[in-house]
C-alpha positions as CSV (number, residue, x, y, z in Angstrom):
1,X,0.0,0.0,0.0
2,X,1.1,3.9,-0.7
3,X,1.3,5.5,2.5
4,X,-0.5,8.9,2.3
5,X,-1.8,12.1,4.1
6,X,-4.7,12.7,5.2
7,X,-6.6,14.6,7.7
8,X,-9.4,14.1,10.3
9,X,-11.9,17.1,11.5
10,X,-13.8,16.0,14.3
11,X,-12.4,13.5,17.3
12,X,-15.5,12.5,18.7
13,X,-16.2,8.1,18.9
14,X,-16.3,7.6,15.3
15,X,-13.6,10.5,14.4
16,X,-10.9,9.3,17.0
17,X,-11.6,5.5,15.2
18,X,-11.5,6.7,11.6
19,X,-7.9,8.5,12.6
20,X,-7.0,5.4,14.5
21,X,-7.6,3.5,11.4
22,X,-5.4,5.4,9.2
23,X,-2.5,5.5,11.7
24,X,-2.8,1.9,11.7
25,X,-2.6,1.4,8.3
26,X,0.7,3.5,8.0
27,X,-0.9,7.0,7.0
28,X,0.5,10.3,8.3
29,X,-2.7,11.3,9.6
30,X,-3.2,15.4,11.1
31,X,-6.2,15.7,13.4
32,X,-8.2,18.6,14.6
33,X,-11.2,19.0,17.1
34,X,-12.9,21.9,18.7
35,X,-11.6,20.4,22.1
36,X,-7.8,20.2,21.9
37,X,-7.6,17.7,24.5
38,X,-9.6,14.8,22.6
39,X,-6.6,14.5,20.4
40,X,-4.2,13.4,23.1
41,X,-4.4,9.7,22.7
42,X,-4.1,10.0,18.4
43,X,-1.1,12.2,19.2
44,X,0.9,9.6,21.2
45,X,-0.4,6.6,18.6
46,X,1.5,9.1,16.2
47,X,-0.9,11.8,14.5
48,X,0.1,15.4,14.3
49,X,-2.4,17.6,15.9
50,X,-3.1,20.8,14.1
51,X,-4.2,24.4,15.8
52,X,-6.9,24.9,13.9
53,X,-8.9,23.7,11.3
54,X,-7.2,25.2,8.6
55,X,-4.0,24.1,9.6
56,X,-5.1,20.7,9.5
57,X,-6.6,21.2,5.8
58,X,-3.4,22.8,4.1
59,X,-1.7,19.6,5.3
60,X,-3.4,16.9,3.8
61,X,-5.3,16.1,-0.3
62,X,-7.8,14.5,1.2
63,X,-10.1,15.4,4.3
64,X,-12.2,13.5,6.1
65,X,-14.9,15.2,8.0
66,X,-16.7,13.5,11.1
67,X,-18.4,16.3,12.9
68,X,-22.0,16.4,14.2
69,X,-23.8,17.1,10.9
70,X,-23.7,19.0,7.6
71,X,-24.4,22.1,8.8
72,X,-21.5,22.0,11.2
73,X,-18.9,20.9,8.6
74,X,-19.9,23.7,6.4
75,X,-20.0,26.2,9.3
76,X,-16.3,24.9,10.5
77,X,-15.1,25.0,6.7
78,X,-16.9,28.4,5.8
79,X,-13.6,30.6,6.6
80,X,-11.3,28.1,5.2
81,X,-12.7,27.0,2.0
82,X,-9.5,28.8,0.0
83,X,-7.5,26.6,1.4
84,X,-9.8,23.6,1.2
85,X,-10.4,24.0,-2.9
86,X,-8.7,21.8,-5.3
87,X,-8.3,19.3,-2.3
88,X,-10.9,16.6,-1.2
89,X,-12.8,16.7,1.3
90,X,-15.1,13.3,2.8
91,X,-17.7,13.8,5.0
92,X,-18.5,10.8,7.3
93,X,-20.9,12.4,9.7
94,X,-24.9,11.7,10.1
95,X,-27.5,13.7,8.3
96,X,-30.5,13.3,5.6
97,X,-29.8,12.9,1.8
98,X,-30.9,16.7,1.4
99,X,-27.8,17.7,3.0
100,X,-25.9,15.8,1.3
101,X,-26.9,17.4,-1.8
102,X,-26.7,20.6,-0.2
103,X,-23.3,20.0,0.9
104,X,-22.2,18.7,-2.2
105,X,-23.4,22.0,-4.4
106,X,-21.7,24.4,-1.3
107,X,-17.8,22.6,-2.4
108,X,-18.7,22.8,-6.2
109,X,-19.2,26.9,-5.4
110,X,-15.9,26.8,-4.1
111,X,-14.1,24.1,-5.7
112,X,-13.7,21.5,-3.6
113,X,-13.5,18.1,-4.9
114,X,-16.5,16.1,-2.6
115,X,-17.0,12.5,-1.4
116,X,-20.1,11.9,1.1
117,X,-19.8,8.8,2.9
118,X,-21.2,6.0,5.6
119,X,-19.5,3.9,8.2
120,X,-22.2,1.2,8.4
121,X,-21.2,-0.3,11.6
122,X,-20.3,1.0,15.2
123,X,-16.4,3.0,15.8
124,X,-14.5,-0.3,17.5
125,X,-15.5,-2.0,13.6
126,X,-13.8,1.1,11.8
127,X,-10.6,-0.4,10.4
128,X,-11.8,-4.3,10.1
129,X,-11.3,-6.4,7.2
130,X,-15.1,-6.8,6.9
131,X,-16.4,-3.2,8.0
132,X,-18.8,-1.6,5.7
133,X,-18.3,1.8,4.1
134,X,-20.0,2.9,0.9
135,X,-19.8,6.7,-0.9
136,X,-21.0,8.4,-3.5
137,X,-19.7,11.3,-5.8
138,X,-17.1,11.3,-8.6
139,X,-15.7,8.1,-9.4
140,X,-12.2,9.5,-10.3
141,X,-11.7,11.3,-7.3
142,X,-12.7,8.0,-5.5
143,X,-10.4,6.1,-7.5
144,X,-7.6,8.4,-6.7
145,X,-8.5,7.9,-2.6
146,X,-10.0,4.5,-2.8
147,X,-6.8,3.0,-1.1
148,X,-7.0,5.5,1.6
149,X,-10.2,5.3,2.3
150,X,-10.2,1.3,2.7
151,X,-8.2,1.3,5.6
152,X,-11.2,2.4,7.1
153,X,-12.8,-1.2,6.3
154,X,-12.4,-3.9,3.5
155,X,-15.9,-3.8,2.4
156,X,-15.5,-0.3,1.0
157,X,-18.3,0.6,-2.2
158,X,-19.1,3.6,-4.3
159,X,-22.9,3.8,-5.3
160,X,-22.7,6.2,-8.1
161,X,-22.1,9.6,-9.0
162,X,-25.2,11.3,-7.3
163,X,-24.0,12.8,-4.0
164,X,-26.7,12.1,-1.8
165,X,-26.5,8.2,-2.8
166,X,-25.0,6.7,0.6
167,X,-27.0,8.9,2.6
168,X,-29.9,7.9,0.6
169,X,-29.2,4.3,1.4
170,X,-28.1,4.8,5.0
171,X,-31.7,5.9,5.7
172,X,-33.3,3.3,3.6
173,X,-31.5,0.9,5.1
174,X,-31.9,2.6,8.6
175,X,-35.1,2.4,8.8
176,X,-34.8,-1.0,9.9
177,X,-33.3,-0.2,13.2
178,X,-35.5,1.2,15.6
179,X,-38.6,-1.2,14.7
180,X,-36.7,-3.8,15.2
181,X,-34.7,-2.9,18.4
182,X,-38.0,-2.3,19.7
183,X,-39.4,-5.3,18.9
184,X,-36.4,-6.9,20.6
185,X,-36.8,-4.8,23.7
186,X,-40.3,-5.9,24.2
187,X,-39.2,-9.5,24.1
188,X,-36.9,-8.5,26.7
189,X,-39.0,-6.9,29.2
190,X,-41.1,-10.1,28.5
191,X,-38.4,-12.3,29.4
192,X,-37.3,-10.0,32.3
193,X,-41.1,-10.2,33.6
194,X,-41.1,-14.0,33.3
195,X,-37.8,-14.1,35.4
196,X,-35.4,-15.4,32.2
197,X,-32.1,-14.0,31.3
198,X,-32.2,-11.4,28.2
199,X,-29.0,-13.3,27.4
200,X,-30.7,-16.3,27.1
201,X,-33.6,-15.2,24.5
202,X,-30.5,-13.2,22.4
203,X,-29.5,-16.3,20.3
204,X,-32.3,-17.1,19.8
205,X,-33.4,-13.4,18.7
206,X,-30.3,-13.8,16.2
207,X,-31.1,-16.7,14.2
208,X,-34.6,-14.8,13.7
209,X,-33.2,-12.1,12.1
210,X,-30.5,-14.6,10.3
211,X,-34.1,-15.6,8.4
212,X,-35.4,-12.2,8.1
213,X,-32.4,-11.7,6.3
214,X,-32.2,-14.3,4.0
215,X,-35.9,-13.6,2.8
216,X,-35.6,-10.2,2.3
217,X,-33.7,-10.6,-1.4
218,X,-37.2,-12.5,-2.1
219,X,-38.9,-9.1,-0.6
220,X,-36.8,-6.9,-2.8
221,X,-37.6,-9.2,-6.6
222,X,-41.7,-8.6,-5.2
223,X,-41.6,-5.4,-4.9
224,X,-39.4,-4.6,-7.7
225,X,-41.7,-6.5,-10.2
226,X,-44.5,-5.2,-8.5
227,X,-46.1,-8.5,-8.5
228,X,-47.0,-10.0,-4.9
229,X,-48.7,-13.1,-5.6
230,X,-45.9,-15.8,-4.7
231,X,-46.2,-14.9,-1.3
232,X,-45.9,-18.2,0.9
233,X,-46.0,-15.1,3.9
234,X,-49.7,-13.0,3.3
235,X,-51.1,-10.1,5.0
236,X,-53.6,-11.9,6.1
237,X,-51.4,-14.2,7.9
238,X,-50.1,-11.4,9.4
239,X,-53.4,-10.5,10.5
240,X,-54.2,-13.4,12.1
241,X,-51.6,-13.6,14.2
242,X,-52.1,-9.9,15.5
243,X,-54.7,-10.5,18.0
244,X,-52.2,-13.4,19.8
245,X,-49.4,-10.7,19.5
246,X,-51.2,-8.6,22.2
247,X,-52.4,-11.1,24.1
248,X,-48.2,-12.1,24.3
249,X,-47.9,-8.6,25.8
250,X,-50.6,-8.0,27.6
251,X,-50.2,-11.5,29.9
252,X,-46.7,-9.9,29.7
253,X,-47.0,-6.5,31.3
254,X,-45.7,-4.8,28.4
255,X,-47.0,-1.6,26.6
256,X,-48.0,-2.5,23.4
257,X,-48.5,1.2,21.6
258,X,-45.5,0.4,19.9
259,X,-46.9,-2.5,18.1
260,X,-50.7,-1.4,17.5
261,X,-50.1,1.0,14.3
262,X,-48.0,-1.7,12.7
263,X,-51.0,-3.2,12.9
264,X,-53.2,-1.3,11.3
265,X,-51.2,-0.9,8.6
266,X,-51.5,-4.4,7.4
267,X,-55.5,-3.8,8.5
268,X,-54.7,-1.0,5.7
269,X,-53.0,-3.6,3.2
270,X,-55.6,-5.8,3.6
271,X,-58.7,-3.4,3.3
272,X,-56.9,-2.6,0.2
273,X,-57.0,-6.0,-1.7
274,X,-53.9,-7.3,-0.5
275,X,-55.0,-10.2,1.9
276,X,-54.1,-12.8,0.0
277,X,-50.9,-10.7,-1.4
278,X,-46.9,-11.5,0.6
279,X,-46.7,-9.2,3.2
280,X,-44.5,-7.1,1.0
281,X,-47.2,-5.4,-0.3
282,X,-47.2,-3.2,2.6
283,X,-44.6,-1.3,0.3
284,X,-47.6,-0.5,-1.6
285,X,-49.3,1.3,1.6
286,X,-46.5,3.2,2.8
287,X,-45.1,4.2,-0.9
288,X,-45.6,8.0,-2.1
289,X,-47.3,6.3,-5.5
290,X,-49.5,4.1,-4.2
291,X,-52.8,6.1,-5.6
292,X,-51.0,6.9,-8.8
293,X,-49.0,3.7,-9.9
294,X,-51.6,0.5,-9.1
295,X,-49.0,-2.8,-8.8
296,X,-49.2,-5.5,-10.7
297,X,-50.1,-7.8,-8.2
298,X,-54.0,-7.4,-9.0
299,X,-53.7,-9.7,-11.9
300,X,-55.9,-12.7,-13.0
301,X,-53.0,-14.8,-11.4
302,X,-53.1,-13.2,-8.1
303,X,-57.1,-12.0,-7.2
304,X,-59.4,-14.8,-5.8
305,X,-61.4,-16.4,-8.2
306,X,-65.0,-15.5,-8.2
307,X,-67.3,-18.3,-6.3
């Protein structure tokens, strides 16, 4: 590998590991934060701490920003960005795809080359052979820093041109989280209620989601073709088993408000010809087209037959 520069903006959790990763890999790596002191421990593993922001810019091509959000990166940069043009600069930090874009069009002004990025795993990951990173922007300026950048993990992607891409897919993806941790936390407080260890329902909680994963590719090919008819998994099996999912936490203790608008959403599915249909037709229910773009799945091979 070609040892390079670069430069980190922003030491908090994720920050500190990103710079960690470069030193590790060889890079001579200048860091910056707002609060000098969170640099101490980079310093002694061997980064070069810079006075200020700019300083830390004019040292490095390449930048990598991990601050608390878009606006903050810009408002940090928004004296230096002389001194930032013709370089490039990554931003790594949270925020919706809007801001990406916004972002994005704010270093074109000023002529800043622009990668926007996501670490898709937690800060002890960063740096791992099998860590998750994907960007988006110009594909030659991440060909010119794709080296770099994969020290930061060995599954590193670029989704396309488009600058908002990663962002895009880190809150498609995303959205998965909470529902889910939820779900898991009412099993919990279950368990905890009964008197079992948590730790003893959590493999078991794994190898569910181990299935949810591998079904999900057969998810993705319904909805894509539009066409929900295959379904061995319908909304009104889903239905069924809502009133028993109550019942589960009521006997339990447990508040179930968290539960009750999922199910009315598949009450909505269903009200909306999709009973028989894989649960994936939900997409059609939540989706912005739903009244405009009808799916295929109301075809002859997919509506119950007339009696």
């Amino acid at each position: 590998m070609t040892h390079t520069t670069v430069t980190v903006l922003g030491l908090g959790s994720m920050g500190s590991a990103l710079a960690r990763a470069f030193l590790a890999a060889g890079h001579r790596v200048t860091v910056w934060n707002r609060t000098p002191a969170k640099a101490a421990p980079l310093v002694t593993a061997g980064a070069r701490q810079a006075a200020s922001a700019g300083d830390a810019i004019s040292a490095s091509p390449l930048v990598v920003a991990c601050l608390t959000g878009y606006d903050e990166t810009r408002r940090v940069l928004g004296d230096v960005t002389a001194t930032l043009a013709g370089r490039t600069l990554v931003t790594l930090n949270s925020g919706p795809p809007g801001a990406a874009r916004e972002t994005a069009a704010w270093a074109a002004e000023h002529g800043i080359r622009f990668l926007d990025g996501a670490v898709k795993d937690v800060p002890d990951a960063v740096g791992r052979a099998g860590t998750l990173l994907y960007y988006a922007g110009d594909a030659t300026t991440f060909a010119e820093h794709e080296a770099t950048l994969r020290a930061l993990g060995g599954d590193t992607v670029r989704l396309g041109d488009e600058p908002d891409l990663a962002k895009f897919y880190e809150s498609a993806v995303g959205a998965t989280l909470l529902p889910v941790l939820v779900g898991f936390f009412a099993g919990a407080a279950a368990a905890r209620e009964r008197g079992i260890p948590v730790a003893a329902l959590a493999p078991y909680a794994v190898r569910w989601l181990r299935m949810i994963g591998e079904v999900l590719p057969v998810f993705a090919a319904e909805i894509d073709a539009g066409d929900y008819s295959a379904g061995a998994s319908s909304v009104d099996l889903f239905l069924a088993g809502a009133d028993g999912d109550l019942a589960f936490l009521r006997e339990s203790g447990i508040d179930d408000a968290w539960l009750r608008p999922l199910h009315d959403l598949v009450r909505k599915a269903a009200a909306a010809g999709h009973g028989e249909h894989s649960i994936a037709a939900l997409t059609e229910v939540l989706g912005a087209r739903q009244e405009a773009q009808p799916s295929r799945c109301a075809t002859a091979s997919s509506v119950r037959p007339a009696p």
